[in-house]
C-alpha positions in Angstrom: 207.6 25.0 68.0 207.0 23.2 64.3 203.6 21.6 63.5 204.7 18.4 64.0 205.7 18.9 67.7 202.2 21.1 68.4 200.6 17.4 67.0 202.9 15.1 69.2 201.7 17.5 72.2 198.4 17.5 71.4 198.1 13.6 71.2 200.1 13.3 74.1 197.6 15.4 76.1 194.4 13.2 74.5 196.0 10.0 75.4 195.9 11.4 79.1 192.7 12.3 79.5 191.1 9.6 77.7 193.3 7.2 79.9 192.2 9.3 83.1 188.8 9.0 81.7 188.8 5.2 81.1 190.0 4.5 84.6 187.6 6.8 86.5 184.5 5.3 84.3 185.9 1.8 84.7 186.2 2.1 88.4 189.9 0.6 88.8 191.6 1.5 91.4 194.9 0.7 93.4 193.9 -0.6 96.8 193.8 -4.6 97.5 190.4 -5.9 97.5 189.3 -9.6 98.5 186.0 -11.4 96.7 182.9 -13.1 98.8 179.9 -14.4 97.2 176.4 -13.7 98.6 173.8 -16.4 97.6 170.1 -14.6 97.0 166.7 -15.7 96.0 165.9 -12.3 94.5 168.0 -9.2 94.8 165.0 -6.8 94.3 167.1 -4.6 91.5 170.3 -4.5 92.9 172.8 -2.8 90.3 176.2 -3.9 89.0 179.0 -1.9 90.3 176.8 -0.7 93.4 178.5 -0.2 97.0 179.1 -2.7 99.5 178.6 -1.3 103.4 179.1 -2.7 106.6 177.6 -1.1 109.6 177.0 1.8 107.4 180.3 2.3 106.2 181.5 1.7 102.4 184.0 -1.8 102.1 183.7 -1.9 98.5 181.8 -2.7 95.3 179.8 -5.3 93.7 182.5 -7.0 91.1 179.1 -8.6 89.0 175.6 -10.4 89.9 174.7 -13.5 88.1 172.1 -16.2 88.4 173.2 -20.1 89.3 170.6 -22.8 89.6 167.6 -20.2 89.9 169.8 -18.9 92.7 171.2 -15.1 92.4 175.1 -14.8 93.2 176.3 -11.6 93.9 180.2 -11.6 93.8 181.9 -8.7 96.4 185.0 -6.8 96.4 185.6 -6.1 99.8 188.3 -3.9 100.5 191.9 -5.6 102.3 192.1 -5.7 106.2 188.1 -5.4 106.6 186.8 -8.5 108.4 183.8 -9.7 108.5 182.5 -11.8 111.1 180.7 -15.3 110.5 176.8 -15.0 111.5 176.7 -11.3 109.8 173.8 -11.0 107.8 173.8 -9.5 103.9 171.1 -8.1 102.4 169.9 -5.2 100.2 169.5 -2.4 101.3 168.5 1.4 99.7 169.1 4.8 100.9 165.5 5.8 100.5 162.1 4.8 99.4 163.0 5.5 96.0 166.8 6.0 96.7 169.8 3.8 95.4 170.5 0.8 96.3 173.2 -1.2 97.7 174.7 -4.2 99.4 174.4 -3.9 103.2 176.2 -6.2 105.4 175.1 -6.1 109.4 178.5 -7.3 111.4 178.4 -10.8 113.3 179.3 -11.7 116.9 183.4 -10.6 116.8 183.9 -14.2 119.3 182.9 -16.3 115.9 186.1 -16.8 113.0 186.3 -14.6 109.9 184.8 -15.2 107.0 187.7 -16.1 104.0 188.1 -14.9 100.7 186.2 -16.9 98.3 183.6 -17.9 100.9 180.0 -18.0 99.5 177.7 -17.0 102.5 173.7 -16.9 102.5 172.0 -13.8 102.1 169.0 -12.3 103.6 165.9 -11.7 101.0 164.3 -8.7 101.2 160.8 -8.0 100.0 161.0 -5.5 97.1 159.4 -2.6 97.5 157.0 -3.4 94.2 155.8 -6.5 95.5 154.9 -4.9 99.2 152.6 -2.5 97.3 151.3 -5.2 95.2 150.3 -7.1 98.1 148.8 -3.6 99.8 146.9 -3.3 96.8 145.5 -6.7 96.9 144.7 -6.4 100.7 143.3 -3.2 100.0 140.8 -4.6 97.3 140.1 -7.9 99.2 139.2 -5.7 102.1 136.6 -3.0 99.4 134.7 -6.1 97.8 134.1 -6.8 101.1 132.6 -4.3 102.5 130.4 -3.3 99.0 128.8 -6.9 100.3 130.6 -9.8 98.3 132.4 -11.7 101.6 132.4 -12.8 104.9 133.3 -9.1 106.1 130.0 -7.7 105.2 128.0 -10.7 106.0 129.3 -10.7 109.2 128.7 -7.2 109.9 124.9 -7.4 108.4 124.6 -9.9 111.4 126.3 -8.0 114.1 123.5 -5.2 113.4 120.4 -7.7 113.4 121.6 -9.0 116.8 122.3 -5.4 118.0 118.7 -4.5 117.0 117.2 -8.1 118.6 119.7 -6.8 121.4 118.0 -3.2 122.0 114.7 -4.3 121.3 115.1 -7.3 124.3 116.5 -4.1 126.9 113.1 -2.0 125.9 110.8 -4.9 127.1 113.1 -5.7 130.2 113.0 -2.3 130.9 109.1 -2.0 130.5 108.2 -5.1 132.4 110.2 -4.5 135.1 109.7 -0.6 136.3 107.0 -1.9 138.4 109.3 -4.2 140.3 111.6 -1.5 140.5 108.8 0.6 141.8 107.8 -1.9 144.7 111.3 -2.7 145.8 112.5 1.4 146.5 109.1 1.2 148.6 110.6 -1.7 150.8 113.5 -0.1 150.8 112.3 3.0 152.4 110.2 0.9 154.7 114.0 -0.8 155.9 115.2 2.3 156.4 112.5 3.1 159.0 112.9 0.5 161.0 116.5 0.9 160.9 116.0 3.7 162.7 113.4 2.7 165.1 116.3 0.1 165.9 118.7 2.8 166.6 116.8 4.7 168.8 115.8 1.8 170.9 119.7 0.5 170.8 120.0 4.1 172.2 117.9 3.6 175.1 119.7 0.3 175.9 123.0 2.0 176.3 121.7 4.6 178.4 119.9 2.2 180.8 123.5 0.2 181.0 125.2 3.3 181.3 123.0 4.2 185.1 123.4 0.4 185.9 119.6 -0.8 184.9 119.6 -4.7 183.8 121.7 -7.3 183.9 124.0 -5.5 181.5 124.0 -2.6 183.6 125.1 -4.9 187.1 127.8 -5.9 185.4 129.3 -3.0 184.3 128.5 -1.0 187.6 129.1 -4.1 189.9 132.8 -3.5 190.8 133.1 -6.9 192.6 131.6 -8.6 189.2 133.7 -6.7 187.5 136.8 -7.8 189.2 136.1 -11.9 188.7 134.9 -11.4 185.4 138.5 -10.0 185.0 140.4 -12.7 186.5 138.7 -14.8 184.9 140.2 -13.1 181.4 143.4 -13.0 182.9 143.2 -16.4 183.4 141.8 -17.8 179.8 144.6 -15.5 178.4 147.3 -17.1 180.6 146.7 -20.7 179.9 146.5 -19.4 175.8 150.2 -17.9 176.2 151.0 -20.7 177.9 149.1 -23.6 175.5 150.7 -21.4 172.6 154.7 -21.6 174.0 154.1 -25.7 174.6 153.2 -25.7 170.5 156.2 -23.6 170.1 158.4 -25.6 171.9 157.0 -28.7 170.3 157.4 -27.3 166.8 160.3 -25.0 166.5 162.8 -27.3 166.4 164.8 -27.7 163.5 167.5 -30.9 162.7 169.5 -32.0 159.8 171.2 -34.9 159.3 175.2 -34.2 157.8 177.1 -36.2 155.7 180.8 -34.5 154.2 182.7 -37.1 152.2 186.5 -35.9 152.0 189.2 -37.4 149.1 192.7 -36.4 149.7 195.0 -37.3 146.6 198.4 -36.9 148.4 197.1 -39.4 150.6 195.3 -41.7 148.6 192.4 -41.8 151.0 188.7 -41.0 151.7 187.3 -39.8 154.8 183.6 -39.4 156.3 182.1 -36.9 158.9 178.6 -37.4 160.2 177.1 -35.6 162.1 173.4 -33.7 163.7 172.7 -29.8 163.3 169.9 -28.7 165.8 168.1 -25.6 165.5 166.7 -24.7 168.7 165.5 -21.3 167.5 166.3 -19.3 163.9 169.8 -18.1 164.0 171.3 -20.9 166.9 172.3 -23.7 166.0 174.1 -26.7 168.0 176.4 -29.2 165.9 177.4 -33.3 167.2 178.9 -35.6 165.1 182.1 -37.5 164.7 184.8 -36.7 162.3 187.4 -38.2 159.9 185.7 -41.7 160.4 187.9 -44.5 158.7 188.3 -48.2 158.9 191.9 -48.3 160.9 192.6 -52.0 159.1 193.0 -50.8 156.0 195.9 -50.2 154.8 196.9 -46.9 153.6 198.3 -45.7 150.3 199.7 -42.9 151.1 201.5 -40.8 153.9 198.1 -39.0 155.9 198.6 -36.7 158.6 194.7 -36.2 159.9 193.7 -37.5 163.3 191.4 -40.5 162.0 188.0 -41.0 163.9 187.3 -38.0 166.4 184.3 -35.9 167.4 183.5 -32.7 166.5 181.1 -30.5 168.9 179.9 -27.4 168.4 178.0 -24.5 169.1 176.6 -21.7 166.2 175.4 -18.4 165.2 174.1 -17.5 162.0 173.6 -13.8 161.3 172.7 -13.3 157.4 175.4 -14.2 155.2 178.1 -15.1 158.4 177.8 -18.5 160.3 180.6 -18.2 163.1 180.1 -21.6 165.3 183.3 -22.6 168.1 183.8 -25.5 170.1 185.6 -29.2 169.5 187.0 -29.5 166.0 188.0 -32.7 165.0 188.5 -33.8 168.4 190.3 -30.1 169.6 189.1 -26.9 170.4 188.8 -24.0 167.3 186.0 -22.3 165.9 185.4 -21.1 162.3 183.5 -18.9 159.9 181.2 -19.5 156.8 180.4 -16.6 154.4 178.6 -16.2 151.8 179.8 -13.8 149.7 176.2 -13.3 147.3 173.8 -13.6 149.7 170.4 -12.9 148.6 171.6 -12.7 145.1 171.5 -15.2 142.2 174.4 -16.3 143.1 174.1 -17.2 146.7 175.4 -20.4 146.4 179.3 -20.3 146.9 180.2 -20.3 150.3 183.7 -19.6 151.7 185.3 -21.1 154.9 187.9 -20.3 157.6 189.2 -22.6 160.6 191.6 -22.5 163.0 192.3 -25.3 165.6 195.2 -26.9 167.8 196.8 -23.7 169.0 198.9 -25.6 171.6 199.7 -28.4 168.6 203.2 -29.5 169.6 203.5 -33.4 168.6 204.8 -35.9 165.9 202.9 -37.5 163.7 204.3 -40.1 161.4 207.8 -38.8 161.6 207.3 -35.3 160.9 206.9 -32.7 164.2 203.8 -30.1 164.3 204.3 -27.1 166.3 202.0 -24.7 164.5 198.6 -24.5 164.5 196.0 -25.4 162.2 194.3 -23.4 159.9 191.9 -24.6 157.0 190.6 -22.6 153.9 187.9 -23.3 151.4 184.9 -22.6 149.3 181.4 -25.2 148.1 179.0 -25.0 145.8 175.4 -25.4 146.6 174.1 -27.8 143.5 170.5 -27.8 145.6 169.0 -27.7 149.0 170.7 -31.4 149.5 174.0 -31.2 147.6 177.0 -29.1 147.6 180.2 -29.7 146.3 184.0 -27.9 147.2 187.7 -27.7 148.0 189.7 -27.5 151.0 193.2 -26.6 151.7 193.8 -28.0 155.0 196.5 -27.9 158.0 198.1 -24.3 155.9 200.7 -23.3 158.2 202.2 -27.0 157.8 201.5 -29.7 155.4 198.7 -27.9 152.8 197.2 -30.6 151.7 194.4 -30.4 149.4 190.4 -32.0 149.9 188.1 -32.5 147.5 184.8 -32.9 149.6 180.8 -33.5 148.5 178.6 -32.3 151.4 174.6 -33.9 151.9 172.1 -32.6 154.2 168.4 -33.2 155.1 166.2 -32.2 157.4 164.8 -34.7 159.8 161.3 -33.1 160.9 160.7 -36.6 163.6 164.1 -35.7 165.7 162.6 -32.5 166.0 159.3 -32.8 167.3 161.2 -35.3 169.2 163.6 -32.8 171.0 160.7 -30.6 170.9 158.3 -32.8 173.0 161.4 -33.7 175.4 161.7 -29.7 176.4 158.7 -29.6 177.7 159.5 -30.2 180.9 161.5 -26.8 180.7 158.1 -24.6 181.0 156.7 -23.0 183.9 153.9 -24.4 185.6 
């Protein structure tokens, strides 16, 4: 090898490693990055060049920091395919007290959009650790002028002493004046005591003399025969309590509501109402009388309706927790059905689901079209409050399925049942 290949060789190798050492020091790289802007008040020393982090994890650098209208904009790199949220909060951050520091970006709610390159986004200002010292420091001395006396602090505390000393000196002479009180009332009390027992002893003798039958307290006890009335006579008053107490009962423990269900059927183009009473006779019994699918027959209808218009329904019910089963006459036929509630004592106790069945001998035509099967209804409501509830119904399943929309309002009616109440009165025993 000549000299002038040893040089070629030997700037060959320089151009290398100055070129390897230009593109580690100038931090280039060959991965995709995208650039946000941060807007700050005061960055509290953040470098050029520093790390970005999100959740703790490096996403890039800082490409340069800048000020615009007395506002700090910090320019990010952010490495391709990292996405960060809308709502996440940036602010600096530092890996100790007196550690680097760096960019830190907390992630936002993933449900709101990405933010998009170029994007400038509002940063979080942090307090710099110099200034939170400063402001210790003042606090600090604000706090040691005044207690060497020149504020409120040691004013304050001059007076709290002169009322404590007032304070003490006010006990002594309370104290002083009244031992001799003190003195005469633990003599009355031992004098209480004495009589105290002087009364027990003579209580003592009382209950010995009614014990052997002495005095009238003594007859009474001993005297079977007075005994016996005085009995009856107890029996008695207790009797006509029970009894006074089952007529308030009666008169009070009825319950009644007042029932109002208004039904829409779109295939049918119609509106339908049911009314009806729910009585209470006792918690957990219920009876149900009202009339059903009440219409104006003169109008004229819009639309093909299968329903049996103005009927009665009549029913009898049992409640047991979340289940309601009640049978009788359904829309003028016999079925019974079941309400549950699903939540029951939960926060969510207001959905309701329902099952019917009906017309199990159905075998007619109505309106051209035959109905051999029997009915069964499906559906759930809403309570909105005690009053209001609101649902949907798929009636008459097995044939037709024809879909209700239905708005339910109840009250209770507390003159029908003292009413009832007063009229089963007559039911007691004499």
């Amino acid at each position: 090898m000549n000299g002038e290949m040893k040089v070629g060789l030997f700037v060959l190798v320089g151009s290398v490693l100055l070129g390897a050492a230009l593109f580690m020091l100038g931090d280039y790289s060959f991965r995709s990055y995208y650039t946000i802007s941060a807007e700050f008040t005061d960055v509290a020393g953040l470098p050029d060049k520093s790390t970005v982090k999100l959740s703790g994890v490096e996403v890039g650098k800082i490409k340069r920091i800048y000020l615009h209208d007395n506002r700090v904009i910090v320019e990010l790199n952010v490495l391709e395919g990292v996405l960060i949220h809308r709502g996440a909060r940036f602010l600096v951050g530092s890996t100790s007290v007196i550690g680097s520091k760096y960019l830190q970006i907390d992630q936002g709610d993933p449900a709101l959009p990405v933010i998009k390159p170029g994007e400038t986004v509002q940063g979080h200002d942090n307090i710099s650790l110099d200034k939170a010292v400063a402001r210790a420091l003042e606090s600090l001395e604000s706090l040691v002028g005044d207690v060497r006396g020149q504020g409120k602090f040691a004013k304050n505390l001059a007076e709290i002493l002169d009322n404590l000393r007032e304070t003490t000196a006010n006990l002594n002479e309370i104290v002083a004046n009244g031992q001799p009180h003190a003195e005469k009332s633990i003599e009355r009390l031992d004098t209480i005591t004495a009589r105290l027992d002087e009364m027990i002893i003579k209580t003592d003798a009382i209950v010995d003399k009614v014990n052997r039958g002495e005095g009238v307290a003594g007859a009474l006890v001993s005297d079977q025969k007075l005994k016996e009335e005085v009995s009856s006579t107890i029996s008695n008053l207790k009797d006509a309590s029970a009894s006074v107490k089952a007529a308030l009962n009666r008169v009070g423990g009825f319950r009644t509501y007042l029932k109002w269900d208004y039904k829409y059927e779109p295939l049918a183009s119609s509106s339908k109402n049911n009314f009806g009473l729910k009585i209470y006779p006792r918690d957990g019994r219920y009876y149900y009388l009202g009339a059903a699918n009440m219409v104006n027959t003169r109008d004229t209808a819009r639309g093909t309706d299968f329903e049996v218009l103005n009927t009665i329904d009549a029913q009898l019910g049992w409640e047991r927790g979340a289940v309601d089963f009640y049978a009788g006459v359904l829309r003028g036929s016999g079925g019974s059905g079941v309400r549950w509630q699903p939540f029951y004592n939960s926060r969510w106790d207001r959905l309701t689901v329902l099952v019917e069945a009906s017309e199990f001998t159905r075998n007619r035509t109505i309106k051209g079209r035959r109905f051999d099967k029997p009915r069964y209804d499906a559906g759930m409501e809403v309570k909105v409050n005690k009053y209001l509830s609101a649902g949907v119904r798929l009636n008459d399943m097995a044939e037709t399925k024809r879909v209700n929309y239905t708005t339910r309002l109840i009250f209770e009616d507390k003159d029908i049942a003292y009413l009832f109440g007063f009229a089963t009165l007559g039911s007691l025993k004499k």
